[in-house]
Structure formats: C-alpha cells, structure tokens
N, C-alpha and C positions, 0 to 999 in steps of 0.2 A: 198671117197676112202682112205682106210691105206697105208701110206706108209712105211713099216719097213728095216730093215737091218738084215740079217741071215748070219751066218755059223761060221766057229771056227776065231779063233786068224788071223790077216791079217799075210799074208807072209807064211799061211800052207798049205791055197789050198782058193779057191771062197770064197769071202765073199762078195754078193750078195745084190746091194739098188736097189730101183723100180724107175726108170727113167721117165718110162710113163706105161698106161695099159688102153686097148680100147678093145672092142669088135668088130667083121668084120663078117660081113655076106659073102660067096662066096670068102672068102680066096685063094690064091691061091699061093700054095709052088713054083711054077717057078717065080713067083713075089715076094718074102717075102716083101719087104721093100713099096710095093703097098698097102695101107690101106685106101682107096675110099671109103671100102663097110661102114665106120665105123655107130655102131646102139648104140642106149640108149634105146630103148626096143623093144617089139613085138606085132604090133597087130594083131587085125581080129580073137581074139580067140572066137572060140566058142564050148559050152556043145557037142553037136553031133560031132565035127571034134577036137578034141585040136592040135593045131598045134604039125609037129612034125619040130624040124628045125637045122641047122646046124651052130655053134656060133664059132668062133676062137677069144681065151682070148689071144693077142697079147700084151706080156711084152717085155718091153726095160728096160734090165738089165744092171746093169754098178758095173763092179766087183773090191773092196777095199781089194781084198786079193790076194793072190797066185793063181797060173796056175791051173785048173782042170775041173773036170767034173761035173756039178751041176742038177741034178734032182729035177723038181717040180713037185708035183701032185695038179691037178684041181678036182674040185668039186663044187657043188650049193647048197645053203641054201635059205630057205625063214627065215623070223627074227622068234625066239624062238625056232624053230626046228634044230637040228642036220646035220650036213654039209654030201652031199654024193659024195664018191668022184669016176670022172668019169672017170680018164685017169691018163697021166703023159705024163711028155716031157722033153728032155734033151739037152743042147749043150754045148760047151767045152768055157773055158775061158783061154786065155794063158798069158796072162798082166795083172796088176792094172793097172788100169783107161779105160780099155778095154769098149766096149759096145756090147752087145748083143740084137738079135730081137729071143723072144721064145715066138713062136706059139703052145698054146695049145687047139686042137681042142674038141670040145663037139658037141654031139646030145641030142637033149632034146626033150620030148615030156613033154607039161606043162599040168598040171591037171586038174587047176584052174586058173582065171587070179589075178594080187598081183603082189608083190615087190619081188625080188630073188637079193640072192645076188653070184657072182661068187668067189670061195675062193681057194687060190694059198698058197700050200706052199711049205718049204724048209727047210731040215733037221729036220722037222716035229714041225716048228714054220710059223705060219701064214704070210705070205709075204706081201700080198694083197688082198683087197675086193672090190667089184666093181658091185656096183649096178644096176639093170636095171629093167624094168617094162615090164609086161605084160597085156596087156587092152583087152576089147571087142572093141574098135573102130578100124582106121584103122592106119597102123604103124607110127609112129611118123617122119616128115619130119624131114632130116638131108641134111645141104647144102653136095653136091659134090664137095670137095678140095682134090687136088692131094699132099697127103703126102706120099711124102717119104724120109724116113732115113737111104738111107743110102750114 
C-alpha cells in the first residue's frame, strides 16, 4: 500500500495523509466506523458467471492543513494497464490534526481472475493503492474483529 500526502500549502485548505485503507464487503452508511466485513480479495470466480460485487475502499484521512472540502476519486487497475476511474467521494475537514473515515464505494464486475489494484486520488495526485486478488478458489478467510474508529 502507498501512503502519500496531497493538497496545497497547510493552513489554505485539506492537506490530506492516509491513516489507514481497507476494503469492506456490505458496508454499511448507518455504521460508518463498523468495518467487520474487511476482504483481501475475491473468490469463486468463474468464466460463465464473473462475479459482479460490491467493495467500499474505506480511507481514514487525517488532515495537516486548513478547513475544507476534499474530493477523491476511486478507480481500479490491474499492473501495466491504465487506472479506470469509478466514482468519487467527499467529506469536509474542519481542523489540522482532524481525522476522517471516507467511504468510497465500487461495483465491479471482474473479467478475469489476477491482482487489481484500487487507486484513490486527490487533487489529481495518487493518494493510495491497495491491492487485492481475485481467484478461482474460494474467498480468502479473514478473522471477524470488531473495528471500530471512531
């Protein structure tokens, strides 16, 4: 995973570092700070059915600059291809040293199974990358821990 810093000069508006970055199956906006479902990839893919499925790229932002309103756009790459980008998401930062949870949600239908990577950015600088896999087997266990942040 990258972890970068974006936005202008501190003290003019957001200036944006990545605290954490997970993926969640079954998200759920009356929960935000609930991340249970968290996954490291997908399985059960198969030729006749590619799954289709629904991912929330779950950043915890922590902002070194001034008061505002910060837009990231999500998107997915596999390695050597071209990033596509699926959405966007925004929430308001009022303090330095403030923290943020911004959920950016995806649907994906995969082609092929492989490595994809999820790419987040801001002010049209790469934020974060965050890998996950896609198999033919079956989906990868992950212990069930109640995090939450907030």
């Amino acid at each position: 995973m990258a972890l970068e810093t974006s936005g202008t000069a501190a003290g003019t508006r957001p200036r944006v570092t990545v605290a954490f970055a997970m993926f969640c199956q079954g998200y759920d906006p009356e929960r935000p700070t609930d991340l249970r479902q968290m996954t490291t990839g997908i399985g059960g893919w198969r030729a006749d059915a590619p799954p289709t499925v629904e991912l929330t790229l779950a950043l915890g932002l922590w902002n070194a600059g001034g008061p505002g309103r910060i837009t990231c756009r999500v998107g997915i790459r596999r390695p050597g291809e071209d990033t596509t980008f699926l959405g966007e998401g925004d929430t308001t930062l009022s303090d330095p040293g403030e923290m943020a949870l911004l959920p950016l949600k995806m649907t994906l239908t995969f082609e092929r199974p492989g490595t994809y990577w999820a790419v987040c950015e801001f002010d049209g600088v790469p934020l974060v990358e965050v890998p996950f896999a896609v198999s033919e087997a079956p989906p990868p266990a992950m212990p069930v821990a109640a995090l939450d942040v907030s």
